[in-house]
C-alpha positions in Angstrom: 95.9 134.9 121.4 97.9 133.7 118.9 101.7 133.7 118.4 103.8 133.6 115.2 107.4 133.1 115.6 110.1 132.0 112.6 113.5 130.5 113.6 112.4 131.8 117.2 111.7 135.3 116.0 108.0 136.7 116.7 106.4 138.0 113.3 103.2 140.3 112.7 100.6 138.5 111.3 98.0 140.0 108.5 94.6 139.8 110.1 92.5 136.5 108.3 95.5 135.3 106.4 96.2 132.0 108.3 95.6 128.9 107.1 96.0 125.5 108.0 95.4 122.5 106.1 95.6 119.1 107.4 94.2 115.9 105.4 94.6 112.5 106.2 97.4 110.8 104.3 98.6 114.1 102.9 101.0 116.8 104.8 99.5 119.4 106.7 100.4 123.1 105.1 100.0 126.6 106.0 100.1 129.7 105.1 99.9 132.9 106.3 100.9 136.8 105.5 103.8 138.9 107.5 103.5 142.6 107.4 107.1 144.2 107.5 109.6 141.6 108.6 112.5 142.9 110.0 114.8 139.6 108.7 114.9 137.9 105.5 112.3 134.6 105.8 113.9 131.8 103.7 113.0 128.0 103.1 113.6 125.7 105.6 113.3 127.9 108.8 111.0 126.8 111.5 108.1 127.6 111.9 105.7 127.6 115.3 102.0 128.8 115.9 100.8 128.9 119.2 97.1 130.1 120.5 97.1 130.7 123.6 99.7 128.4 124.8 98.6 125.3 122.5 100.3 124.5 119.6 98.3 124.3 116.2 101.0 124.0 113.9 105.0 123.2 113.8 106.8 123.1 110.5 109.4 124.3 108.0 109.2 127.5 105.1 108.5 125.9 101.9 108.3 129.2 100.2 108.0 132.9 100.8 106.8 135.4 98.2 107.2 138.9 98.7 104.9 141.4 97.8 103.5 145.2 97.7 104.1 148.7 96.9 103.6 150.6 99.9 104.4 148.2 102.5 105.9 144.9 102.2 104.2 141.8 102.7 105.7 137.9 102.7 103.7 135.3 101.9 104.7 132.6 103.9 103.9 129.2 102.6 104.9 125.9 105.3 104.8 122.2 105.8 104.8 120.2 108.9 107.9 118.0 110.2 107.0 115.0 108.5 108.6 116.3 105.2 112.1 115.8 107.2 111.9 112.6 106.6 111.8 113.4 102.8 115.4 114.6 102.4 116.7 111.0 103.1 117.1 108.0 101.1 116.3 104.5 102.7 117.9 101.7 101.1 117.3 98.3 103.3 116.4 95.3 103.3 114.0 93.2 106.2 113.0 89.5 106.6 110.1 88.5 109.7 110.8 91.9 111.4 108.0 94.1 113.3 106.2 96.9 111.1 107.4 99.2 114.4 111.1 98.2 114.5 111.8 98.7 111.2 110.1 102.2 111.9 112.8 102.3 114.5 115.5 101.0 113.0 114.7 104.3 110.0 115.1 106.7 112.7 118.2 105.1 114.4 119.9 105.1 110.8 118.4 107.6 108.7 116.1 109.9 110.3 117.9 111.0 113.9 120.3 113.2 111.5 117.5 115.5 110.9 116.4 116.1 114.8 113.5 113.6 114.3 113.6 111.3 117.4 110.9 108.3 118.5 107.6 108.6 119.5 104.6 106.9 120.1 105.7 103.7 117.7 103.8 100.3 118.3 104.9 96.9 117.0 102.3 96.4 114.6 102.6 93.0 112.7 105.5 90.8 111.2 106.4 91.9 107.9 107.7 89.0 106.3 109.6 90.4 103.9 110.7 94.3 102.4 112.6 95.6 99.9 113.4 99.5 100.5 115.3 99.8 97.2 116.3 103.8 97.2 113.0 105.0 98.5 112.8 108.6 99.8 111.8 107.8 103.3 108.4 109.1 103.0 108.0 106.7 100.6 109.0 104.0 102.6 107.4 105.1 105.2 103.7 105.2 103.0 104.9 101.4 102.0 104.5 100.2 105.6 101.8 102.0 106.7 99.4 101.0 103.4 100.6 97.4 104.0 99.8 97.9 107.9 97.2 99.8 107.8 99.1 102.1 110.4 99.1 105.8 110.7 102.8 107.3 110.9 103.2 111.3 111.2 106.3 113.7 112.9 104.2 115.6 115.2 104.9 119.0 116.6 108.0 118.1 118.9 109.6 116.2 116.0 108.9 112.8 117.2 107.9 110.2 114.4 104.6 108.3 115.6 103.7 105.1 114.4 100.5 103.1 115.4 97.3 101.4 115.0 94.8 103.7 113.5 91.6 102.0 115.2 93.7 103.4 118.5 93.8 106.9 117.4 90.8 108.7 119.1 89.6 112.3 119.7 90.2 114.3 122.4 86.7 115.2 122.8 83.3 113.9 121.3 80.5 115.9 120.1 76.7 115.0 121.5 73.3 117.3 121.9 74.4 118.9 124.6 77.9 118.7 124.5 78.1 122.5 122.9 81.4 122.4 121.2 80.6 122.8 117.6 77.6 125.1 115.4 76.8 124.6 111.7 76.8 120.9 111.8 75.6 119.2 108.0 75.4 115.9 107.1 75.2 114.6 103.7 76.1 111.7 101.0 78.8 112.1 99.4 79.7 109.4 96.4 82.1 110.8 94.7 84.8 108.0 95.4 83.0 105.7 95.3 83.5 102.6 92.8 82.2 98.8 92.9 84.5 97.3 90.3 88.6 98.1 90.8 91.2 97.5 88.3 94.6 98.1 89.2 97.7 97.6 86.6 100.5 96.4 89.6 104.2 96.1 89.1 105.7 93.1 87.3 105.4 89.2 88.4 107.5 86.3 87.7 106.2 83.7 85.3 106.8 80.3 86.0 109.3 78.5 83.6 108.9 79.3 79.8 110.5 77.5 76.9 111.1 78.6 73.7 113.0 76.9 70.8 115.3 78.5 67.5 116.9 77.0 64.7 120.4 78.1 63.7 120.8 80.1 60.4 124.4 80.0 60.2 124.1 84.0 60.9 122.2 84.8 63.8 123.8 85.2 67.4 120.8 87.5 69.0 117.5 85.9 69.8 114.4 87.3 71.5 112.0 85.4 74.0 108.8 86.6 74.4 109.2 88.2 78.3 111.7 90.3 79.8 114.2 87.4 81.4 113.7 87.6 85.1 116.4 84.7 85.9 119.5 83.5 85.3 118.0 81.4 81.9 119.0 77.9 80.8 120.3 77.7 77.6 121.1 74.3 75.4 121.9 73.9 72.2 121.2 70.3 70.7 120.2 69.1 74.4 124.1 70.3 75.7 123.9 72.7 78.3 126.0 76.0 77.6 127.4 78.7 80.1 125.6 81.7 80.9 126.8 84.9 82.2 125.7 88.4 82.6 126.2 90.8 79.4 128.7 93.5 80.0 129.7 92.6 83.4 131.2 89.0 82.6 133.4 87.3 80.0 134.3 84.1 78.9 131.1 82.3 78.8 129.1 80.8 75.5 125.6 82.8 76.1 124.8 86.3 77.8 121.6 87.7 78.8 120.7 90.8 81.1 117.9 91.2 83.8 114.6 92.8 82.6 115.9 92.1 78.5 114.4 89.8 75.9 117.3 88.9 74.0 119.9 86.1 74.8 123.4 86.4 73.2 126.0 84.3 71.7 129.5 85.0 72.3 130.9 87.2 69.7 134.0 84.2 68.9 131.4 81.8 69.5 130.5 79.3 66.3 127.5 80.7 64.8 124.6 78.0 64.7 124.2 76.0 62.1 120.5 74.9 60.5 121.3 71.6 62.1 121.1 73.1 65.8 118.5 73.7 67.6 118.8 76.6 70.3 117.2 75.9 72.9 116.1 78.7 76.3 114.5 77.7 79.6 113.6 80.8 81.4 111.6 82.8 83.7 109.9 86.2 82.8 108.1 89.3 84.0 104.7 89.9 82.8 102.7 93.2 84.1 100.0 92.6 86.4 96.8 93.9 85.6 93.9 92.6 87.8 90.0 93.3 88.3 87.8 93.3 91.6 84.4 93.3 92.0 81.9 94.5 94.9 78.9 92.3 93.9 76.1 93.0 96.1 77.2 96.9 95.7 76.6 96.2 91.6 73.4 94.5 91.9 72.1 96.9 94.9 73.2 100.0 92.1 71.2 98.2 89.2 67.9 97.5 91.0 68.0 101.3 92.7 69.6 103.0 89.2 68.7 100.4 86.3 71.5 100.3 83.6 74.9 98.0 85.0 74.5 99.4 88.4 78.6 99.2 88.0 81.0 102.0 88.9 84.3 101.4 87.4 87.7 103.1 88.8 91.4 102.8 87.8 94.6 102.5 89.8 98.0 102.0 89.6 100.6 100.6 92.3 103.7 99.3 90.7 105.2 98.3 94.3 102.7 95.4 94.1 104.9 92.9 91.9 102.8 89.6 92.8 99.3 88.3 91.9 98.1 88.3 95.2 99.2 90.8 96.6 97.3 93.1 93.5 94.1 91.5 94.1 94.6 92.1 98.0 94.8 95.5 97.1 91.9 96.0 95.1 89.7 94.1 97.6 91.0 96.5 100.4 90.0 99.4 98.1 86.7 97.8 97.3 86.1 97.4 101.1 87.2 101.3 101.2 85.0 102.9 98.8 82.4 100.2 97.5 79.5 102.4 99.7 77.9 106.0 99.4 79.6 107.6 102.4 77.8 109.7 104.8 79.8 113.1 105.4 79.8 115.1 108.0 81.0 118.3 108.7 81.0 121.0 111.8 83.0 124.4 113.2 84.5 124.4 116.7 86.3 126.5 118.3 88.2 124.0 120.4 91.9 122.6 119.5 92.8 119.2 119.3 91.1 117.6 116.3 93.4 116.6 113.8 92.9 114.4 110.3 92.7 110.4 110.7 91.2 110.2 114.2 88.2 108.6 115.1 85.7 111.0 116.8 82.7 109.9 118.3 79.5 111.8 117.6 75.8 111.2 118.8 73.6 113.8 117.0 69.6 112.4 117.4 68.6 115.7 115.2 70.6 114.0 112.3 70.2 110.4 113.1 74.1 110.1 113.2 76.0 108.0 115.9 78.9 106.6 115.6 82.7 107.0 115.4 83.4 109.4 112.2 86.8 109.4 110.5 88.1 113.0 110.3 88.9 113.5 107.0 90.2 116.7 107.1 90.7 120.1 109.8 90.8 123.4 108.2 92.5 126.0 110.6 92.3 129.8 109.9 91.9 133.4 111.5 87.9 134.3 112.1 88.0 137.7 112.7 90.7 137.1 115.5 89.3 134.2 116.6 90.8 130.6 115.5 88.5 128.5 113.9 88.6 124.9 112.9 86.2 123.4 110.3 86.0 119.7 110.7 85.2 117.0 107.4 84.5 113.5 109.0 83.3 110.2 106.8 80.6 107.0 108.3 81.8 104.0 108.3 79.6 102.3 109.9 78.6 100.4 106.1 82.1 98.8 107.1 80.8 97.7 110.7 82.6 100.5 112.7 86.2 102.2 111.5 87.5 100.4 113.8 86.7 97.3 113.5 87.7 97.8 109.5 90.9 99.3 110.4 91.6 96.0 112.6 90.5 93.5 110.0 93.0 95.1 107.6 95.9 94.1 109.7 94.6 90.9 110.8 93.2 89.6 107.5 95.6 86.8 107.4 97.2 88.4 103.7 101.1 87.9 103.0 102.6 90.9 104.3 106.0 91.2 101.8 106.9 95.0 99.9 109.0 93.8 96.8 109.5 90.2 97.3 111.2 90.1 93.8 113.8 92.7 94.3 117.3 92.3 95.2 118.8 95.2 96.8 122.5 96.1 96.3 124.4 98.5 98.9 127.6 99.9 97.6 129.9 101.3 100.2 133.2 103.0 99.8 136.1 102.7 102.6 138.1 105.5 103.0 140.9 105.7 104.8 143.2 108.4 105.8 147.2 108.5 105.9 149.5 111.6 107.2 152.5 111.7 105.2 154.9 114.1 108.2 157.5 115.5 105.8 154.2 117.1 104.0 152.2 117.7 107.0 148.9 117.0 105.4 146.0 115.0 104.9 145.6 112.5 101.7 142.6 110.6 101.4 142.8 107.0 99.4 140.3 104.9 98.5 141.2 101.8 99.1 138.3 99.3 98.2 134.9 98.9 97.3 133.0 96.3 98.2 129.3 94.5 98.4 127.5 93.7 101.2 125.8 90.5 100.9 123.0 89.4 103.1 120.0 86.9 103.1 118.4 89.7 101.1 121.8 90.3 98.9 122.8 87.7 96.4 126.6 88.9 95.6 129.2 87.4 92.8 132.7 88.4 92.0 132.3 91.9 91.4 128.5 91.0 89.5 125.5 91.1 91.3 123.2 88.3 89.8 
């Protein structure tokens, strides 16, 4: 039997309305209709479905439409815990720290504010460096765990999970006698798949440029062909001039600005003459825009197909903001999707599967053994009965999931989120003073200041 309760308040339940959705690397939804509610449902209360005794989904309101003439019915839309984690920003910075203590160091700073406390979170590898400039914490959270190759998730009891997804396993299998699913089908299924990646990536840093102008008597703004990335070095004549930051510092012969083309003279500066020569040693950003190709895959296509035998896809990733770590990503892609999948999907009537485990199935009717990734679990109301449709994917074109889950991890790639950015934490100090004559509270601000760190590069009030 199943039981429907919001902000610990049983509900009545419209016969074949629920539905649960869970996809790996998406959040898991559902919805459902309540006939008659005796208290006003709004967003954000929580949400728990039970049958009999197990729970099949935990979560918040997302949204709840009201409807009908007669009788009054709310459509109740939801999303599981992890979306908790959405409502904060994470702004840190890490150098040669575990994958799962800077998981935990998220919760202890961050995420324990919103009832979410740790789970099952396993070291994973050294991250070498990471920026988390501002990032909602989902978002920081998706950094890690496509770096890592790690599965992260806020289960039912709130508890933010991080592991190794070769380690994440089925309850239960399914075999020829094994009598825990019907309607089994298995099938190819292409439609991701692609043998040549291109991905346009974030911005790199060039290595140093120089570019040369000659004075007009006029002119005080000149453009290099790149953004300026660093601090430039600007001469004029072979004399070396000072450079400072425009609109944050003064007193120096030639500004410039992170991210700008332009370098600027000072406004009281002597404009150059036709006899100078300006000239600027810098470094820029270029965008990154890279190609990958699955060889064998594109000669295997041709010689079954004819024509180019090449399946092209797109992608964009502007966190990547290095060479190699773009064309890492577009080989991990390749080695994602550069094969025809086989698909496989089945009903049970048992709980416990859930998207992004591995579940072990030996069918000898449909030549499939193996460990299938679950793609997707479908939950919803069979005429009183819960029902869960199952989507699983082969991989065993990749030499087992798990064994491609592991050589993600351990490939040997640099494991660094933003290693160009500089991140700048403001704080404000406030202190209180009681004044007794007035018997009250003022506030003051007293200060603000930067905090610098290894990751931090910090100037008199300018960050450089």
């Amino acid at each position: 039997m199943r039981v429907y309760t919001i902000n610990d308040n049983t509900v009545t339940v419209i016969n074949r309305t629920l539905n649960i959705n869970d996809k790996i690397n998406e959040r898991t939804t559902c919805g459902f209709s309540v006939h008659e509610p005796i208290f006003e449902i709004t967003k954000g209360m929580e949400v728990i479905i039970t049958d009999d005794g197990t729970n099949i989904f935990s979560g918040k309101v997302f949204k709840a439409k009201s409807t009908g003439d007669s009788s009054r019915e709310i459509f109740i839309s939801c999303t599981d815990y992890s979306t908790l984690v959405d409502k904060r920003i994470v702004a840190e910075a890490y150098e040669n720290t575990l994958a799962g203590d800077i998981v935990k160091d998220f919760i202890l700073k961050y995420f324990t504010d919103e009832g979410i406390i740790e789970g099952i979170i396993q070291d994973g590898p050294v991250i070498e460096r990471a920026i988390f400039n501002y990032d909602q914490g989902n978002i920081a959270l998706n950094y890690l765990s496509d770096l890592t190759s790690y599965f992260w998730e806020v289960d039912k009891d709130k508890k933010l999970n991080f592991f190794d997804r070769a380690t994440y396993t089925s309850p239960f299998g399914l075999t020829d006698t094994s009598f825990n699913y019907n309607n089994l089908t298995a099938e190819e299924n292409g439609a991701e798949y692609r043998n040549r990646q291109y991905l346009r990536a974030g911005q790199d840093i060039s290595t140093i440029q120089t570019r040369e102008f000659k004075g007009d008597g006029e002119t005080q703004v000149f453009a290099v062909e790149l953004p300026i990335a660093e601090g430039p070095v600007i001469k004029v004549n072979g004399v070396a001039k000072t450079v400072g930051i425009r609109g944050l510092e003064e007193g120096f012969d030639w500004y410039w600005n992170k991210n700008d083309k332009t370098i600027s003279q000072d406004r009281a500066g002597v404009k150059l003459l036709t006899t100078a020569t300006l000239t600027v040693e810098f470094k820029g950003y270029y965008p990154i825009i890279v190609v990958a190709d699955a060889t064998n895959e594109i000669e295997a296509r041709k010689a079954l197909e004819g024509g180019s035998g090449i399946y092209e896809n797109v992608m964009e990733e502007a966190s990547l903001v290095t060479r190699n770590s773009a064309l890492e990503f577009t080989n991990k892609m390749l080695d994602k999707y550069a094969f025809i999948a086989k698909v496989v999907s089945f009903d049970t009537h048992i709980s416990g599967l859930k998207a992004g485990q591995l579940l072990n199935i030996e069918n000898t009717k449909h030549s499939i053994s193996g460990d299938y990734l679950i793609e997707s679990v479908t939950i919803r109301d069979d005429g009183g009965v819960t029902l869960y449709s199952i989507r699983c994917l082969d991989g065993s074109k990749l030499g087992g999931w798990e064994k491609f889950f592991r050589g993600l991890v351990n490939s040997g790639k640099k494991l660094v989120i933003r290693e160009n950015e500089i991140l700048v934490k403001l704080n404000s100090i406030k202190d209180k003073f009681i004044i007794p004559k007035l018997e009250e509270t003022i506030t003051f601000n007293l200060h603000q200041y930067l905090i610098c760190s290894t990751t931090t590069i910090c100037g008199t009030g300018v960050i450089i």
